[in-house]
CHARMM internal coordinates of N, CA and C (Angstrom, degrees):
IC EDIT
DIST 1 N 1 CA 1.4434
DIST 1 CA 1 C 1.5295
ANGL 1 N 1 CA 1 C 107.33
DIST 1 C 2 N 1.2405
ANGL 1 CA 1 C 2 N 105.41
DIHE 1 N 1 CA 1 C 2 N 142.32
DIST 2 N 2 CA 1.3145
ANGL 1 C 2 N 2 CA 110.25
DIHE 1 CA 1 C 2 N 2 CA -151.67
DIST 2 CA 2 C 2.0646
ANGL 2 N 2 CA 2 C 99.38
DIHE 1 C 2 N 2 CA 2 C -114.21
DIST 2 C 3 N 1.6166
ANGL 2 CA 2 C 3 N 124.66
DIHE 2 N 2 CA 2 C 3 N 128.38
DIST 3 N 3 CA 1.0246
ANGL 2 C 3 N 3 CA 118.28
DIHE 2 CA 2 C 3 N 3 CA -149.17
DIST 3 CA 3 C 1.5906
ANGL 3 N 3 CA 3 C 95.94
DIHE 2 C 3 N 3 CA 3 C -60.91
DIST 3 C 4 N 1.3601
ANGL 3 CA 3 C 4 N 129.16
DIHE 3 N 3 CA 3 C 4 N -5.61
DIST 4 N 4 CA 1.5117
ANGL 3 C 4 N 4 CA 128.22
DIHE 3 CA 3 C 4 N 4 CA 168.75
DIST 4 CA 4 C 1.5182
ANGL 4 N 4 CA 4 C 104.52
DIHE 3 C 4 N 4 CA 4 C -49.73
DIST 4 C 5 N 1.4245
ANGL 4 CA 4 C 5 N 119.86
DIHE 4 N 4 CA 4 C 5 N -67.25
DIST 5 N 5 CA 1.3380
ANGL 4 C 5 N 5 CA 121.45
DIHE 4 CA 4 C 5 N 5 CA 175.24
DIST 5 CA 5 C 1.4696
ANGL 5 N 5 CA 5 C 146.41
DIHE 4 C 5 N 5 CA 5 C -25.78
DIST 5 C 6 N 1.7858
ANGL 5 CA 5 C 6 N 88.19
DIHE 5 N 5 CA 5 C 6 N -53.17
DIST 6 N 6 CA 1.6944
ANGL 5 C 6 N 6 CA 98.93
DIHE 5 CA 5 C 6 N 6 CA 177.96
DIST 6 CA 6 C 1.4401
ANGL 6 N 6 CA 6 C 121.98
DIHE 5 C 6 N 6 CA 6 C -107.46
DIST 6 C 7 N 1.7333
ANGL 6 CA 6 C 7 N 118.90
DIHE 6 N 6 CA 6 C 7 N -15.40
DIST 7 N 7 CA 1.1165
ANGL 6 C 7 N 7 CA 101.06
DIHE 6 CA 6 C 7 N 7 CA -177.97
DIST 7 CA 7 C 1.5018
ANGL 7 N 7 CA 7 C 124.00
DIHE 6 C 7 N 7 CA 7 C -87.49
DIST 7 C 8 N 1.4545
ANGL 7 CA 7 C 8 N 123.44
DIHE 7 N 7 CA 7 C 8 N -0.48
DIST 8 N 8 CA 1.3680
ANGL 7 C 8 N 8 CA 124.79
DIHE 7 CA 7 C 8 N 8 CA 160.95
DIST 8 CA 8 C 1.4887
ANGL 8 N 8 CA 8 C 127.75
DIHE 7 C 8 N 8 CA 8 C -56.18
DIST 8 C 9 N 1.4721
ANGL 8 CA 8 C 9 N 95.89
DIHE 8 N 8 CA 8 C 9 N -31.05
DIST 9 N 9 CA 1.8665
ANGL 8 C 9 N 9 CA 115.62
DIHE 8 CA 8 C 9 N 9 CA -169.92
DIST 9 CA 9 C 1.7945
ANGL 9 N 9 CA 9 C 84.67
DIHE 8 C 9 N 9 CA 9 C -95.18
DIST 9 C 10 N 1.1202
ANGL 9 CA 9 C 10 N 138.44
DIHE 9 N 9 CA 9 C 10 N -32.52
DIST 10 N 10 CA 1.2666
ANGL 9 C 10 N 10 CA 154.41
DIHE 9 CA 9 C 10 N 10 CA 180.00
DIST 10 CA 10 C 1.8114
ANGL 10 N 10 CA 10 C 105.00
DIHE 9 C 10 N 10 CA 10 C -52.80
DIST 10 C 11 N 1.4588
ANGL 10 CA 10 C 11 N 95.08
DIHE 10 N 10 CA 10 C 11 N -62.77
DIST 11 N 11 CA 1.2155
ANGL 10 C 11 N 11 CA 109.59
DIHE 10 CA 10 C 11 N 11 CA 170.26
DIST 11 CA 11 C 1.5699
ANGL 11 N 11 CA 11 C 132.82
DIHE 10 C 11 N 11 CA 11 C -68.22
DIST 11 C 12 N 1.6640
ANGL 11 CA 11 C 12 N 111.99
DIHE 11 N 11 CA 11 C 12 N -51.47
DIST 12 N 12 CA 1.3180
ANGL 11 C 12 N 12 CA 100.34
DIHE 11 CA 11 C 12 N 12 CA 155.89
DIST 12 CA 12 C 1.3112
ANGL 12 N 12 CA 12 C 132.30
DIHE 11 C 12 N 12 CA 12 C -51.11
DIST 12 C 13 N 1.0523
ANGL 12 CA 12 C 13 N 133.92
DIHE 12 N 12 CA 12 C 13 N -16.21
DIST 13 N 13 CA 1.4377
ANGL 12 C 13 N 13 CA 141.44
DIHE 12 CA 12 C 13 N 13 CA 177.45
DIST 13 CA 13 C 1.8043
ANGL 13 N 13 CA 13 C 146.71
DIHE 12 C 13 N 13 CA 13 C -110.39
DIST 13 C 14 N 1.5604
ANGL 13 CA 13 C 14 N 77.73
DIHE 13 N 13 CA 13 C 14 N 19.07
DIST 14 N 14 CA 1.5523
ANGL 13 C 14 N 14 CA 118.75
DIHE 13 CA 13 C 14 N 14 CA 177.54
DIST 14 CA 14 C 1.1264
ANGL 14 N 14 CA 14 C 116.81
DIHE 13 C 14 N 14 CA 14 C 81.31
DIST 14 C 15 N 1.1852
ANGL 14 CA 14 C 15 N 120.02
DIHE 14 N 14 CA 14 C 15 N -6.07
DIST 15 N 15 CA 1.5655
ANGL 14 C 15 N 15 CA 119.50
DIHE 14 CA 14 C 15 N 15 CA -160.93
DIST 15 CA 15 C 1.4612
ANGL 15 N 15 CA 15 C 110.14
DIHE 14 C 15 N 15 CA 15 C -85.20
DIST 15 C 16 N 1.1024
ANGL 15 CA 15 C 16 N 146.90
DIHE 15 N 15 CA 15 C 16 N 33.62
DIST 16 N 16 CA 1.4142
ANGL 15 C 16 N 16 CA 155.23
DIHE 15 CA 15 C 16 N 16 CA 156.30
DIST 16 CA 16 C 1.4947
ANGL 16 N 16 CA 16 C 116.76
DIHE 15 C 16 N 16 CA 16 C -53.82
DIST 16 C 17 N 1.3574
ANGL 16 CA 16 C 17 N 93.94
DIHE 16 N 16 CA 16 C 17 N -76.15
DIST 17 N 17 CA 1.5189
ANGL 16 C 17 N 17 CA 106.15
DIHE 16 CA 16 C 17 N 17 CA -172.04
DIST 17 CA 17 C 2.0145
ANGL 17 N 17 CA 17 C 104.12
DIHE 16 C 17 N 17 CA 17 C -60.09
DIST 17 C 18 N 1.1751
ANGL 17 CA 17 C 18 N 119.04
DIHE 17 N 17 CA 17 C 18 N -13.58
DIST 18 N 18 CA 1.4813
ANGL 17 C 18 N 18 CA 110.11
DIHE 17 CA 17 C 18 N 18 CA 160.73
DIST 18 CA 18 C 1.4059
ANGL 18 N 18 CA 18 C 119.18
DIHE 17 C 18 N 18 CA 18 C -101.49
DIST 18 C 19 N 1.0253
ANGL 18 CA 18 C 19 N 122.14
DIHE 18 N 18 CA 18 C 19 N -7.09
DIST 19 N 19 CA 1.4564
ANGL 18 C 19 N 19 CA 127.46
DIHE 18 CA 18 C 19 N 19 CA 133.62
DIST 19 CA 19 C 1.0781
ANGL 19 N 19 CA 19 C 138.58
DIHE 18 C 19 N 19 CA 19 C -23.97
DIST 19 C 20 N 1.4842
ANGL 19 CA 19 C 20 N 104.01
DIHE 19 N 19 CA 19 C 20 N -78.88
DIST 20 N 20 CA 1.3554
ANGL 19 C 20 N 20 CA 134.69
DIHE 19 CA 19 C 20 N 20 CA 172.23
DIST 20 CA 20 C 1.6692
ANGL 20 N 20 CA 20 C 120.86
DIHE 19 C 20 N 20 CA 20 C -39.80
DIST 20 C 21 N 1.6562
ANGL 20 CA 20 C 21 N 102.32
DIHE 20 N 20 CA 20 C 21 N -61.96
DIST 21 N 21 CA 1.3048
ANGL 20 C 21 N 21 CA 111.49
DIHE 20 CA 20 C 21 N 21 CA 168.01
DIST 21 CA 21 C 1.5581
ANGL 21 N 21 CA 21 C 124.71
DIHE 20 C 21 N 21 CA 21 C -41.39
DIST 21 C 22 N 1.5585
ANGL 21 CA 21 C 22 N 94.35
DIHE 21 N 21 CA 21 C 22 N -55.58
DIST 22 N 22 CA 1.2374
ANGL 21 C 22 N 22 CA 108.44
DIHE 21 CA 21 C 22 N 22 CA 172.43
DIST 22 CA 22 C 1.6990
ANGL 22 N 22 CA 22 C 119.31
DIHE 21 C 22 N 22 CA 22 C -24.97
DIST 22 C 23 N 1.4106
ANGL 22 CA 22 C 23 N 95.25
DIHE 22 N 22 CA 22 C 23 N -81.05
DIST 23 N 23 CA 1.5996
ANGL 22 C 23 N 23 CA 119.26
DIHE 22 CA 22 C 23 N 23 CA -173.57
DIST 23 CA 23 C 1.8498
ANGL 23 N 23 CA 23 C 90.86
DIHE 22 C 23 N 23 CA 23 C -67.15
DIST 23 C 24 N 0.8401
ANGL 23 CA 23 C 24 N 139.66
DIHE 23 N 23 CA 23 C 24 N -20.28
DIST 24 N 24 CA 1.7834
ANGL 23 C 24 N 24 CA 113.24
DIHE 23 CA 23 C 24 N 24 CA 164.20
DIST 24 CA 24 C 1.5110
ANGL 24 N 24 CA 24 C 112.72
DIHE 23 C 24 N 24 CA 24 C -82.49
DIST 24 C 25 N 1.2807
ANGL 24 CA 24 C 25 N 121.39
DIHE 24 N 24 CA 24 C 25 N -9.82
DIST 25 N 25 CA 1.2957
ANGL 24 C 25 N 25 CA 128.27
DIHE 24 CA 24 C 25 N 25 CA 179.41
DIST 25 CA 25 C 1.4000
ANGL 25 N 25 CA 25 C 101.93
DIHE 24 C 25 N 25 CA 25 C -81.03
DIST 25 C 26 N 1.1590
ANGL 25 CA 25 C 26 N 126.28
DIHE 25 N 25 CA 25 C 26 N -50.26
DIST 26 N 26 CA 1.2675
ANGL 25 C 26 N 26 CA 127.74
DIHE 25 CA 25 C 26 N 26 CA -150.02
DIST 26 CA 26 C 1.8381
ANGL 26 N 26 CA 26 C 93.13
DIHE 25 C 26 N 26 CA 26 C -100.09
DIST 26 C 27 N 0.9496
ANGL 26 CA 26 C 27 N 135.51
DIHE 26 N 26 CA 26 C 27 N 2.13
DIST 27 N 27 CA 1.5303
ANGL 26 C 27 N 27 CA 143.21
DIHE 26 CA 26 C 27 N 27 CA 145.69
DIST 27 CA 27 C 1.2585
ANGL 27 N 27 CA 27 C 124.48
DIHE 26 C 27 N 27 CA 27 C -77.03
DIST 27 C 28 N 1.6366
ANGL 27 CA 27 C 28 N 126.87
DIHE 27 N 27 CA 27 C 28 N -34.65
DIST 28 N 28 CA 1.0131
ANGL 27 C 28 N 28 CA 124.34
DIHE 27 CA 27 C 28 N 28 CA 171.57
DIST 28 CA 28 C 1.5604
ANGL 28 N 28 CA 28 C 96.32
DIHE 27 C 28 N 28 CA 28 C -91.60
DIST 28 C 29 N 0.9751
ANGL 28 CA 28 C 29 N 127.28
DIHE 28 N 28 CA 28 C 29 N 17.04
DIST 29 N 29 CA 1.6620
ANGL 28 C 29 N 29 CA 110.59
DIHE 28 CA 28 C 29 N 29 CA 167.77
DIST 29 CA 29 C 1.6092
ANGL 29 N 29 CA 29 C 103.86
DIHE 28 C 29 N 29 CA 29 C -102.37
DIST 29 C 30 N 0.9172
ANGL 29 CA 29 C 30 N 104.05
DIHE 29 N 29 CA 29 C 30 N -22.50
DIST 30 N 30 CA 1.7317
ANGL 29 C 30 N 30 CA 134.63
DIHE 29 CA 29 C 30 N 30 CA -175.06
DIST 30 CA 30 C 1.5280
ANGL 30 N 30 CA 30 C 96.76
DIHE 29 C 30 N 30 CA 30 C -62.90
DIST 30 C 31 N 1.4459
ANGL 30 CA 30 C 31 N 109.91
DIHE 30 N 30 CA 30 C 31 N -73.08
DIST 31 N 31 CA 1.8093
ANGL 30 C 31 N 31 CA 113.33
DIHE 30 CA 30 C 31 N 31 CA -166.77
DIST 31 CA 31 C 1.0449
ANGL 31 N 31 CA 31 C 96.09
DIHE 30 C 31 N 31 CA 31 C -58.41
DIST 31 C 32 N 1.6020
ANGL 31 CA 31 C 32 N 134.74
DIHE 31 N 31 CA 31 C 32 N -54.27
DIST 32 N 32 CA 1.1933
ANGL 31 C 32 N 32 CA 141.25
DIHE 31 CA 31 C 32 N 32 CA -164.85
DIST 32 CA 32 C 1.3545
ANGL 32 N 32 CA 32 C 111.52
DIHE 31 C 32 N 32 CA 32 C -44.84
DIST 32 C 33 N 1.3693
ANGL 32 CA 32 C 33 N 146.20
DIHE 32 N 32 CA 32 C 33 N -40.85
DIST 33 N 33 CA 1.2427
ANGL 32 C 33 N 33 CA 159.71
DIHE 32 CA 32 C 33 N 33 CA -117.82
DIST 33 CA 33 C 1.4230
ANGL 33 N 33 CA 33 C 93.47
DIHE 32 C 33 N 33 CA 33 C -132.92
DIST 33 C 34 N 1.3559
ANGL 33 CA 33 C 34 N 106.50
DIHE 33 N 33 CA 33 C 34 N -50.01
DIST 34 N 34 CA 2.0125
ANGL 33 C 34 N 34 CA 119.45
DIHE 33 CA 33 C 34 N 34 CA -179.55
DIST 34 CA 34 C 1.5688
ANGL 34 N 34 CA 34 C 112.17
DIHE 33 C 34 N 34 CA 34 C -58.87
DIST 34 C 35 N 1.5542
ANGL 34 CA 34 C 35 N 98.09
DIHE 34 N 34 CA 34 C 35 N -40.10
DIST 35 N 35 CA 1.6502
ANGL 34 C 35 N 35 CA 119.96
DIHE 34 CA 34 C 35 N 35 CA -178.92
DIST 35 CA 35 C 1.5024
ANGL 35 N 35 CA 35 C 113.04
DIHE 34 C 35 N 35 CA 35 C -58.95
DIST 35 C 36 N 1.4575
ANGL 35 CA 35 C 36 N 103.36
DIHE 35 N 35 CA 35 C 36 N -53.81
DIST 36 N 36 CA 1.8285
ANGL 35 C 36 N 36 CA 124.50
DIHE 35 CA 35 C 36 N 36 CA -176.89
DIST 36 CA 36 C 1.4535
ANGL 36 N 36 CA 36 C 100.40
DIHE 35 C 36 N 36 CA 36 C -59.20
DIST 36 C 37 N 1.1975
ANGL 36 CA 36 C 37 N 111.94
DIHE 36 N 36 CA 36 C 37 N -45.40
DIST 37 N 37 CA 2.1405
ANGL 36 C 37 N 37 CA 107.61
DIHE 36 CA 36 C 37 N 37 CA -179.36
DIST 37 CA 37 C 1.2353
ANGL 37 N 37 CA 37 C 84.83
DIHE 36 C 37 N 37 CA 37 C -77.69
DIST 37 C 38 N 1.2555
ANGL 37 CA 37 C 38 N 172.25
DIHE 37 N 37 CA 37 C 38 N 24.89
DIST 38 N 38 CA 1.3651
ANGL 37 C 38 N 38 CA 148.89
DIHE 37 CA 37 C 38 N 38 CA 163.59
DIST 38 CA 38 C 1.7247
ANGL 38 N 38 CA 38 C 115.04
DIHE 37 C 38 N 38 CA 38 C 61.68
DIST 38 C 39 N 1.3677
ANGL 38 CA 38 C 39 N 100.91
DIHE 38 N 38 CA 38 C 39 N 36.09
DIST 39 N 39 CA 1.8458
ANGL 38 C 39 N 39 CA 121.65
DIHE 38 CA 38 C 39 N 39 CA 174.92
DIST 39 CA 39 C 1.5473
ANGL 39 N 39 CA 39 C 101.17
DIHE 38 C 39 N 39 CA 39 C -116.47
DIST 39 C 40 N 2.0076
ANGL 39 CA 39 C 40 N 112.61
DIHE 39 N 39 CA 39 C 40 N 118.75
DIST 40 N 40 CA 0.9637
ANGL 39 C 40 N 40 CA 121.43
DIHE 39 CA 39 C 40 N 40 CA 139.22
DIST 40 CA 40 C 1.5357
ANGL 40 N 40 CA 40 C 144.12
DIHE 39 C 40 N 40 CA 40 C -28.13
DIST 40 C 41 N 1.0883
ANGL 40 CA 40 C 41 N 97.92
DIHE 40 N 40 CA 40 C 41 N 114.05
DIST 41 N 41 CA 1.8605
ANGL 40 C 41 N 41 CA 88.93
DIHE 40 CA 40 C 41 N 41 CA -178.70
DIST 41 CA 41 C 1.7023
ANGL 41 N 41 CA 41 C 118.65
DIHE 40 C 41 N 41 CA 41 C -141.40
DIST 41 C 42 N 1.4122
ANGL 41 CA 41 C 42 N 89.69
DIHE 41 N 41 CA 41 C 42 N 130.34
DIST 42 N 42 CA 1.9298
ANGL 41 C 42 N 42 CA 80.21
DIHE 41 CA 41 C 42 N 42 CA -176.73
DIST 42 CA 42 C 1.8265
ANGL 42 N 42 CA 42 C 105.45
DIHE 41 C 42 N 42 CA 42 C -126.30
DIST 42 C 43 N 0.8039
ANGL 42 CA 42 C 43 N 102.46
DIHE 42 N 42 CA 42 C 43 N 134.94
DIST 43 N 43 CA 1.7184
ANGL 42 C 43 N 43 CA 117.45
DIHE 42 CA 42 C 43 N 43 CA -177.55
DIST 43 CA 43 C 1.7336
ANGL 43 N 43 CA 43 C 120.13
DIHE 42 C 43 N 43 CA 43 C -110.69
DIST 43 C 44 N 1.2175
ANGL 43 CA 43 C 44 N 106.81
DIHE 43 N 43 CA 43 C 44 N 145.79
DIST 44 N 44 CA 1.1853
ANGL 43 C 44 N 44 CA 122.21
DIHE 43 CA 43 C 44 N 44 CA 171.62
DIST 44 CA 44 C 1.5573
ANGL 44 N 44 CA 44 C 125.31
DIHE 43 C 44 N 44 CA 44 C -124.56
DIST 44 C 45 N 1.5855
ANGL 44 CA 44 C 45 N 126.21
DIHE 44 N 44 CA 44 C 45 N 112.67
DIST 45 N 45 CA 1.4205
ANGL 44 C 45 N 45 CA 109.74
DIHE 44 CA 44 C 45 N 45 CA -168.00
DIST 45 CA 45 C 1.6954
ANGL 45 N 45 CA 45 C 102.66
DIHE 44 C 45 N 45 CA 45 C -131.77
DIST 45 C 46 N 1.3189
ANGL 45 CA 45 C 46 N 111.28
DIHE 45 N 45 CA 45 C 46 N 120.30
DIST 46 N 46 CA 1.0871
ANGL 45 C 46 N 46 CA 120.75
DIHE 45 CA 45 C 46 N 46 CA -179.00
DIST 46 CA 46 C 1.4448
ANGL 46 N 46 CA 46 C 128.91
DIHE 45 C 46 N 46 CA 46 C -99.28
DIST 46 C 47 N 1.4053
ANGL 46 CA 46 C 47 N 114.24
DIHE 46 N 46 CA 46 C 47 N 92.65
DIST 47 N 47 CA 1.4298
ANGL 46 C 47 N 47 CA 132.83
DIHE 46 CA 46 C 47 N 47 CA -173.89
DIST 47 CA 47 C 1.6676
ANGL 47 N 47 CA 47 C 116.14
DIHE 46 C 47 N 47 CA 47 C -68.75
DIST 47 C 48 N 1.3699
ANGL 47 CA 47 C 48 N 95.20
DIHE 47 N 47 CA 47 C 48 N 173.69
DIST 48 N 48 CA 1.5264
ANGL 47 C 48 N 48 CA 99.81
DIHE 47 CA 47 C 48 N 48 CA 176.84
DIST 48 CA 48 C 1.9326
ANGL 48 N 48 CA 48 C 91.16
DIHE 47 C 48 N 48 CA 48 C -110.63
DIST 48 C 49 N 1.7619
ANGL 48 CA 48 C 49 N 95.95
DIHE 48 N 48 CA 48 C 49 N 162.19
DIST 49 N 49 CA 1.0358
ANGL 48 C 49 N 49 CA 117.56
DIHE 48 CA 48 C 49 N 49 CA -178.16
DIST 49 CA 49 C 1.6899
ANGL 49 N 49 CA 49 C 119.95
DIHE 48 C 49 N 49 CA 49 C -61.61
DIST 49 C 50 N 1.4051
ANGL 49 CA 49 C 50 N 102.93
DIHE 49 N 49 CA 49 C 50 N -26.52
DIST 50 N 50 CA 1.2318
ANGL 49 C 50 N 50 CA 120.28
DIHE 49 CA 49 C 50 N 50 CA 162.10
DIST 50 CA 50 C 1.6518
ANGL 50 N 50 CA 50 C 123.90
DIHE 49 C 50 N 50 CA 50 C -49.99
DIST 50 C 51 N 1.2959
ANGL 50 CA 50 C 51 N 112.24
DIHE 50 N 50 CA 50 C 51 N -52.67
DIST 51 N 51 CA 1.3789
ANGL 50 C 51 N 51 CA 119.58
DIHE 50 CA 50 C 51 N 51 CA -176.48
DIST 51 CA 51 C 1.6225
ANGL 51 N 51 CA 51 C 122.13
DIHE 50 C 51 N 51 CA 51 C -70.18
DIST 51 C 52 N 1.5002
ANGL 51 CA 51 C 52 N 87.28
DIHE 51 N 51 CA 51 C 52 N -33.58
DIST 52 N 52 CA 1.7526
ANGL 51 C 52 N 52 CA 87.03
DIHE 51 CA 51 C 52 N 52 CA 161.93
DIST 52 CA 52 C 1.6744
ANGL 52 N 52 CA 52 C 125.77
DIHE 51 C 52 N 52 CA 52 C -86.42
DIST 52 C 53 N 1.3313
ANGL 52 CA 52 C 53 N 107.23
DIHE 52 N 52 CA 52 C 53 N 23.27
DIST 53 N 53 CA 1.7717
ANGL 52 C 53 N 53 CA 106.51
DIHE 52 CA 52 C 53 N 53 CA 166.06
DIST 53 CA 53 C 1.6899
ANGL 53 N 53 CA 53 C 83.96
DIHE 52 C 53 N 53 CA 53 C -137.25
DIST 53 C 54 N 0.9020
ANGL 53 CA 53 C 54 N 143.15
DIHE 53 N 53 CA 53 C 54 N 13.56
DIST 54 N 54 CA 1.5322
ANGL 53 C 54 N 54 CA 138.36
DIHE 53 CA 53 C 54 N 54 CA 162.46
DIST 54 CA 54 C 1.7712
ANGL 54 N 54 CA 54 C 94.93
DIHE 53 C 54 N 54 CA 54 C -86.34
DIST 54 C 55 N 1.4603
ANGL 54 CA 54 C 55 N 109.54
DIHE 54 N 54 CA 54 C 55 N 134.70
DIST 55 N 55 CA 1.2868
ANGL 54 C 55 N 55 CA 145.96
DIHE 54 CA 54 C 55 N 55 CA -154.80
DIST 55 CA 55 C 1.9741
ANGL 55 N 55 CA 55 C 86.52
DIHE 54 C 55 N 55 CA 55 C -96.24
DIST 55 C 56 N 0.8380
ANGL 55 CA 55 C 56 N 134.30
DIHE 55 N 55 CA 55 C 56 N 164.30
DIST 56 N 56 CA 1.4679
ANGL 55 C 56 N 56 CA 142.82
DIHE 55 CA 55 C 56 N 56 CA 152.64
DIST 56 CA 56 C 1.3158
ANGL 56 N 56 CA 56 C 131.29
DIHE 55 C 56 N 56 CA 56 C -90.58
END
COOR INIT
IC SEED 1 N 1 CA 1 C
IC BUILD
């Protein structure tokens, strides 16, 4: 399934902004881990407008 698929139904149904978190969580666990072996890592995460006025 292709993120075309789910994040519209994702989106109508609020679930973005826990999404979102998600996948920055699981990136900074990512660099973190890349960092500890002594591997460069650079990321890009592209949120919805929603998640940045969603509170934590």
């Amino acid at each position: 399934m292709t993120p075309g698929h789910f994040l519209p139904i994702a989106e109508k149904h609020g679930l973005m902004p826990a999404i979102d978190r998600w996948v920055i969580a699981k990136a900074i666990r990512t660099v973190a881990e890349r960092e500890r072996e002594g591997r460069k890592c650079t990321f890009f995460i592209k949120t919805t407008p929603h998640t940045m006025e969603d509170p934590p």
